[in-house]
VOPAGU-2260 file (C-alpha; in pm, 1 decimal, decimal comma):
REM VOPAGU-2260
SITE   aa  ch    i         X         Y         Z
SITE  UNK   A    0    4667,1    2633,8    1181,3
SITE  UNK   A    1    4483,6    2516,8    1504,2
SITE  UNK   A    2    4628,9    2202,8    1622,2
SITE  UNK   A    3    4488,1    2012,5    1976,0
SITE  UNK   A    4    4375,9    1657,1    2086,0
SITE  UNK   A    5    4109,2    1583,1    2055,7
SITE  UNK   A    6    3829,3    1542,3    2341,1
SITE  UNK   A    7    3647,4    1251,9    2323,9
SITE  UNK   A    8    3346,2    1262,8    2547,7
SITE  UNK   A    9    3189,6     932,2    2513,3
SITE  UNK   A   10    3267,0     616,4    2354,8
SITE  UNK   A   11    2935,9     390,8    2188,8
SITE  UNK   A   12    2989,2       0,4    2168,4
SITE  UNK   A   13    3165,8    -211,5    2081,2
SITE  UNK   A   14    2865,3    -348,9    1918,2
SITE  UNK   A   15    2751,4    -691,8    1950,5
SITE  UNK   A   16    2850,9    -871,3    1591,8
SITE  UNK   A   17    3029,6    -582,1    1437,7
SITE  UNK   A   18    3347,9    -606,6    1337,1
SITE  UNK   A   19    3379,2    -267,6    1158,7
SITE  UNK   A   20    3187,2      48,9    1164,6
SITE  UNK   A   21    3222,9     268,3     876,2
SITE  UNK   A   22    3045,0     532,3     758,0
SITE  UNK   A   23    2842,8     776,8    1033,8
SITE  UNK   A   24    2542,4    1012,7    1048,0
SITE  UNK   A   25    2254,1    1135,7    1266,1
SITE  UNK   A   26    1912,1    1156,8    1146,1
SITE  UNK   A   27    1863,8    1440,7    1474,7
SITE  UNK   A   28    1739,7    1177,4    1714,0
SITE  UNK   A   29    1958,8     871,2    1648,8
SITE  UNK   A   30    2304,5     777,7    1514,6
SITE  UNK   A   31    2325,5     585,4    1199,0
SITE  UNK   A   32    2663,3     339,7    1160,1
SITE  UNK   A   33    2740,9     111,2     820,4
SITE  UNK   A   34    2883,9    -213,6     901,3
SITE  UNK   A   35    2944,7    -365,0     603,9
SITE  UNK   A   36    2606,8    -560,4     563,8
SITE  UNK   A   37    2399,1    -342,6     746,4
SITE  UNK   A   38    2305,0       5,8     828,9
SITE  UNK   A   39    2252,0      24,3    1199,7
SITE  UNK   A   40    2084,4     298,0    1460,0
SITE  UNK   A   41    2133,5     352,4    1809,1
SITE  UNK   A   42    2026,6     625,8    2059,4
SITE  UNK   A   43    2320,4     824,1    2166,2
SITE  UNK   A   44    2152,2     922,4    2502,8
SITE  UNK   A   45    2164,5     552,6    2599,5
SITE  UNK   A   46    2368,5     392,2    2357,3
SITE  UNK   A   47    2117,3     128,3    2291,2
SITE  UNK   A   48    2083,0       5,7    1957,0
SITE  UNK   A   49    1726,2      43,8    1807,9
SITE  UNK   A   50    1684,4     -92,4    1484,4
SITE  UNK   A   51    1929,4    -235,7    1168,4
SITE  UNK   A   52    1863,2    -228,2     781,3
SITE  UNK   A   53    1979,9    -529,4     605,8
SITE  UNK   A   54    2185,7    -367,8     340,5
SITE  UNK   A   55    2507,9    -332,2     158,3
SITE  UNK   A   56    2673,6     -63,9     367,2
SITE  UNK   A   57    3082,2     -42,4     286,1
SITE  UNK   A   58    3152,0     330,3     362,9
SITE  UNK   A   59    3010,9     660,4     360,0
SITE  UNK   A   60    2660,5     719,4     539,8
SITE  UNK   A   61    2457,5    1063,4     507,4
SITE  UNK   A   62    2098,0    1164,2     569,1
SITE  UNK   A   63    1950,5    1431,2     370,1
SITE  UNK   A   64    1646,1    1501,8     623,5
SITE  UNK   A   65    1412,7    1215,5     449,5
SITE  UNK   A   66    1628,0     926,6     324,1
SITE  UNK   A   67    1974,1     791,4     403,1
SITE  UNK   A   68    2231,9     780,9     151,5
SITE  UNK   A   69    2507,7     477,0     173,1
SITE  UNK   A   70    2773,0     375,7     -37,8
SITE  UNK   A   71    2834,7      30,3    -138,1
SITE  UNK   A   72    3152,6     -10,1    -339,6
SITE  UNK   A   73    3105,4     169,5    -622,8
SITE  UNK   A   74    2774,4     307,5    -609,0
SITE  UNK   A   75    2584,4     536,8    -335,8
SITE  UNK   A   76    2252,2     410,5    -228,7
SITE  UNK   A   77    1899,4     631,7    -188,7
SITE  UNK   A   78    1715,0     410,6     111,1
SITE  UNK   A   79    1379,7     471,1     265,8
SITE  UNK   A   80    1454,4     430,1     661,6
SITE  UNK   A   81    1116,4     326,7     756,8
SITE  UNK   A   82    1115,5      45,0     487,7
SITE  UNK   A   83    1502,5     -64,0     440,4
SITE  UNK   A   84    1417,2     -35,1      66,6
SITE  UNK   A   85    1701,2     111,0    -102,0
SITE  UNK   A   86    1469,0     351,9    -391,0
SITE  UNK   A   87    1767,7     490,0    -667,9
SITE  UNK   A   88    2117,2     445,5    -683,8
SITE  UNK   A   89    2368,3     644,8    -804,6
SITE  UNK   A   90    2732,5     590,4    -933,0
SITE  UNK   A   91    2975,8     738,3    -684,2
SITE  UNK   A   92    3278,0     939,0    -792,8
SITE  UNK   A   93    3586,7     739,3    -699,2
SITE  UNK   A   94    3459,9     385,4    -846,5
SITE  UNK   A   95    3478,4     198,0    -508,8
SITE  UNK   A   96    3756,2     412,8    -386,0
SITE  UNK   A   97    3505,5     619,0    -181,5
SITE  UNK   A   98    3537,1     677,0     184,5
SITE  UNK   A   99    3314,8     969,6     346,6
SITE  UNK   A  100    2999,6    1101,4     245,9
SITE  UNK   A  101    2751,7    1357,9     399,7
SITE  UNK   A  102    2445,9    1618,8     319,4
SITE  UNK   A  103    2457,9    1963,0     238,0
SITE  UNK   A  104    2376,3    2226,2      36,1
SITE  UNK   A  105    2101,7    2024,2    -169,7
SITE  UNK   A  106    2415,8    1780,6    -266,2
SITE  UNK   A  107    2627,3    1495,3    -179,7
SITE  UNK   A  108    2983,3    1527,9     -60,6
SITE  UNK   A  109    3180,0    1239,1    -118,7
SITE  UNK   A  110    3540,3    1128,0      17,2
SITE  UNK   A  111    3753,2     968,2    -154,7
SITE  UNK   A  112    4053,3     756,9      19,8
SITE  UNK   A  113    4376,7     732,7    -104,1
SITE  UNK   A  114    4342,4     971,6    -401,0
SITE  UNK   A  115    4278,0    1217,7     -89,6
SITE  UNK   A  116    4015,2    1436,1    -261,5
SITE  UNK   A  117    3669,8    1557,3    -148,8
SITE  UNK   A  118    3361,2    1544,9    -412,8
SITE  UNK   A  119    3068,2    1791,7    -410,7
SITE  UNK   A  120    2809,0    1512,0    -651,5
SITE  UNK   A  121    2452,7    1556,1    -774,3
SITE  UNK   A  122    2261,3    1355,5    -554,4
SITE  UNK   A  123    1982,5    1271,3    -878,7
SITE  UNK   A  124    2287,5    1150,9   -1145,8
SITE  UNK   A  125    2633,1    1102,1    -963,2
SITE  UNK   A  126    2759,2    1392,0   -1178,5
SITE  UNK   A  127    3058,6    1571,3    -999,1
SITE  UNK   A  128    3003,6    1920,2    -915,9
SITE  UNK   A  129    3366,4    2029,8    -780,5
SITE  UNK   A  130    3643,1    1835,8    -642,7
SITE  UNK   A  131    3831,8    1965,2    -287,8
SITE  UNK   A  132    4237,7    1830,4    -287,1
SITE  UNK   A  133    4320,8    1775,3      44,6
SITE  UNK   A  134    4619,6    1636,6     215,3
SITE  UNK   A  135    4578,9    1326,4     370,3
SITE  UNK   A  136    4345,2    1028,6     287,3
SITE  UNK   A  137    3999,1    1096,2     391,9
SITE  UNK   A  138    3769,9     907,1     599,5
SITE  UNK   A  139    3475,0    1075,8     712,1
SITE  UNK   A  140    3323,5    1416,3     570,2
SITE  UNK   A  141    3103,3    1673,5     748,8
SITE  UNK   A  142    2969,0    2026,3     666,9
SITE  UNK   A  143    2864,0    2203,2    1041,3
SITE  UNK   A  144    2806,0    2609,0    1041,4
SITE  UNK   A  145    2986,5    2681,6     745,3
SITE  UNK   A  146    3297,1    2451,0     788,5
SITE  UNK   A  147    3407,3    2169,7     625,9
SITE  UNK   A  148    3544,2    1904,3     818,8
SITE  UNK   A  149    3684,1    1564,1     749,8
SITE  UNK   A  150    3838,7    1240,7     908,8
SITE  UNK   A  151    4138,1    1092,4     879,0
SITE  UNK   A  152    4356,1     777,6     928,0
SITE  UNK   A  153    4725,9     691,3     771,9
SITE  UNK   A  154    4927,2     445,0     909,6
SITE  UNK   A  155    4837,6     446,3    1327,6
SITE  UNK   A  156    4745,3     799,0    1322,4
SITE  UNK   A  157    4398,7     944,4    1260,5
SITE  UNK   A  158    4269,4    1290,9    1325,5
SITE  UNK   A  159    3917,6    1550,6    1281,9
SITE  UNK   A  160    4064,1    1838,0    1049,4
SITE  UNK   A  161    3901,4    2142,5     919,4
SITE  UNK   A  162    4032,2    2299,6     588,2
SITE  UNK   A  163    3931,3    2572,0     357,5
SITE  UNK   A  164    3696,8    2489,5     101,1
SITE  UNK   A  165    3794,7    2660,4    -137,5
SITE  UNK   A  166    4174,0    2551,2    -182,0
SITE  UNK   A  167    4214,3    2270,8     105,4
SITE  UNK   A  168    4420,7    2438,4     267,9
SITE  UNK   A  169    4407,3    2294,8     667,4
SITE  UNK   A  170    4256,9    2578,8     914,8
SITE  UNK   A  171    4200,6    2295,8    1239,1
SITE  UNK   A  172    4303,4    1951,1    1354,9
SITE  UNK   A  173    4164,9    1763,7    1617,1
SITE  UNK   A  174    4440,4    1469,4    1720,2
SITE  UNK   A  175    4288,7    1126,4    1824,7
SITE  UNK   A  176    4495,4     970,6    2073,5
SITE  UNK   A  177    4747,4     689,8    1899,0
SITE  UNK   A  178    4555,2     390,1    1809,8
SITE  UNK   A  179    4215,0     567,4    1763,7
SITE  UNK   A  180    4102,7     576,5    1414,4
SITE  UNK   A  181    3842,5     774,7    1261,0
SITE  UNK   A  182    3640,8     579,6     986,9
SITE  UNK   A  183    3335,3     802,2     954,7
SITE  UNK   A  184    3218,5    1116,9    1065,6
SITE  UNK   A  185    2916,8    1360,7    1129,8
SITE  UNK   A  186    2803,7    1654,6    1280,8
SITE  UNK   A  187    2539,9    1627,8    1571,4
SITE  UNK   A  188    2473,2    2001,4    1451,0
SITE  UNK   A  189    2607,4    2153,1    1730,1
SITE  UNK   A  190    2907,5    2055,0    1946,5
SITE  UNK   A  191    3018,3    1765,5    1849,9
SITE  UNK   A  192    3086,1    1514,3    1636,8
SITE  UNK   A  193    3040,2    1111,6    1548,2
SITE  UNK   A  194    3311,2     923,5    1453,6
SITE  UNK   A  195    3367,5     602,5    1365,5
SITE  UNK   A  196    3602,9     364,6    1524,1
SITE  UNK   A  197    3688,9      92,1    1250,7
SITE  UNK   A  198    3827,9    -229,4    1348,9
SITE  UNK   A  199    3743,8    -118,3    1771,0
SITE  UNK   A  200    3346,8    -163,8    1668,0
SITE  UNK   A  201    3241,8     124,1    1845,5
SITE  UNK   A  202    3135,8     477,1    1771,9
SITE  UNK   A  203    3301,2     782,8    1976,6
SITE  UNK   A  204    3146,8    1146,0    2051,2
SITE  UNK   A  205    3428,4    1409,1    2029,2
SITE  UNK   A  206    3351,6    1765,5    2106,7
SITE  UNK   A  207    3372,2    2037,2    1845,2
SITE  UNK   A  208    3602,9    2321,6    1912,1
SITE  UNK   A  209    3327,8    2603,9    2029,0
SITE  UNK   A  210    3328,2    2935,3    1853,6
SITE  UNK   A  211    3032,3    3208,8    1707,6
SITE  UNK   A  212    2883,1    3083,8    1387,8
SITE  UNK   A  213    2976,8    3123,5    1081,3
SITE  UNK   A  214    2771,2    3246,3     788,1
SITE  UNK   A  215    2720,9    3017,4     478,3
SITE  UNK   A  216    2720,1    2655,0     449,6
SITE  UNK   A  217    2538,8    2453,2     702,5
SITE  UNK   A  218    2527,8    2094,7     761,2
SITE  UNK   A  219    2225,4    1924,3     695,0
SITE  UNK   A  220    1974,0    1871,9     969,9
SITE  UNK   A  221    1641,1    1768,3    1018,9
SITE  UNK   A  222    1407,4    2062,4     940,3
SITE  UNK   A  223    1634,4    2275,5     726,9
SITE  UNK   A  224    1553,9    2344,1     390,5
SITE  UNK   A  225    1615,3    2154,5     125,5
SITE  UNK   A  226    1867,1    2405,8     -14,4
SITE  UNK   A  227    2068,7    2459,1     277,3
C-alpha cells in the first residue's frame, strides 16, 4: 500500500452562511457542494459562487452528465439543475445512514458511514447492485480512470484512499493534515480531486497521485456515454 500526505492545492471558502459542506461533485465547469438546505455551485477558477438550489441536501452529491443526484436522509434525489425541481426520488441503501455518492458506470455508488460499506444502486429503483466492505467509515466516493476512491474521517483524522474494488482491500491513501476532514469527494476527471471540508465551510482541491491510465471504469463526466 501507497501511503503520502496529501497535497492540497487550493482551498474554496469558507462560504458566506454555510456552516457545513457535505456532499461534492463537478458538473465539468463548476463545483457542486450540499449544505444541508441547499445545493450550491461555484467556479473553481475563481472561487466565486454562481448560483444555489433551495433543496434538502444532507450528504452525498453526484452528477450523471444531465441531472444531479442528492441525498436527503433517507432518500437520493433526481434534480433538474436548470430548474431546482427535484423530478424522482429514490430510496437510498443505508436508510439515512448514507454518506458519499457519485456517477458511474450507468449507476449510483453510494457510501455508507459507520456501517463502512460502499453501494453500487440502480439509479431508476434504489435496488442494490453489489456492496464494497471497506475499512473505515466513508465519506465521500469517486470512480476516476478505473479506480475507486473514497473519503474518510474517524475521530480527528480523515484521509483520500484508493482500494480494490473487488475485495476492499486499500491500494492508496492520501493523509489530510490533522484537523482536515474530508466530507465529500469528486473527481475533476483528471488530477485532482474535491473534497469537502465539513464543519471549516470550505471546499479544498487536492491533487491526484499522477500515473498512465487505467483501463475499465471511468468516472462520469460530461460527454461520456451513458454507459461508461
Amino acid at each position: 500500500m501507497n501511503r503520502s500526505n496529501a497535497e492540497i492545492l487550493r482551498e474554496y471558502g469558507p462560504f458566506t452562511g454555510v456552516d457545513n459542506v457535505h456532499g461534492v461533485t463537478y458538473d465539468g465547469q463548476n463545483v457542486w457542494y450540499a449544505s444541508g438546505d441547499k445545493l450550491n455551485a461555484f467556479d473553481p477558477a475563481s472561487g466565486k459562487t454562481l448560483r444555489s438550489i433551495e433543496v434538502a441536501a444532507h450528504a452525498g452529491t453526484a452528477f450523471d452528465g444531465q441531472h444531479l443526484f442528492q441525498l436527503a436522509e433517507d432518500r437520493i434525489q433526481k434534480i433538474d439543475p436548470k430548474t431546482g425541481r427535484v423530478i424522482a426520488t429514490i430510496p437510498a441503501p443505508g436508510g439515512g445512514g448514507d454518506s458519499g455518492l457519485t456517477w458511474a458506470e450507468g449507476t449510483l455508488w453510494v457510501g455508507q458511514y459507520r456501517e463502512r460499506k460502499i453501494h453500487q444502486v440502480d439509479p431508476q429503483t434504489g435496488a442494490i447492485l453489489r456492496t464494497i466492505e471497506c475499512s473505515r467509515f466513508v465519506t465521500g466516493v469517486t470512480w476516476i480512470d478505473g479506480e475507486l476512491w473514497h473519503g474518510t474521517w474517524e475521530g480527528d483524522e480523515s484521509d483520500v484512499r484508493r482500494i480494490d474494488p473487488r475485495t476492499g482491500e486499500v491500494l492508496e491513501v492520501l493523509e489530510m493534515p490533522p484537523g482536515v476532514n474530508v466530507s465529500g469527494l469528486e473527481s475533476d476527471g483528471h488530477d485532482q480531486f474535491f473534497c469537502g471540508g465539513g464543519g471549516s465551510g470550505k471546499v479544498r482541491a487536492v491533487r491526484r497521485p499522477r500515473r498512465g491510465s487505467a483501463p475499465g471504469r471511468r468516472s462520469k463526466r460530461p460527454g461520456d456515454s451513458p454507459s461508461k
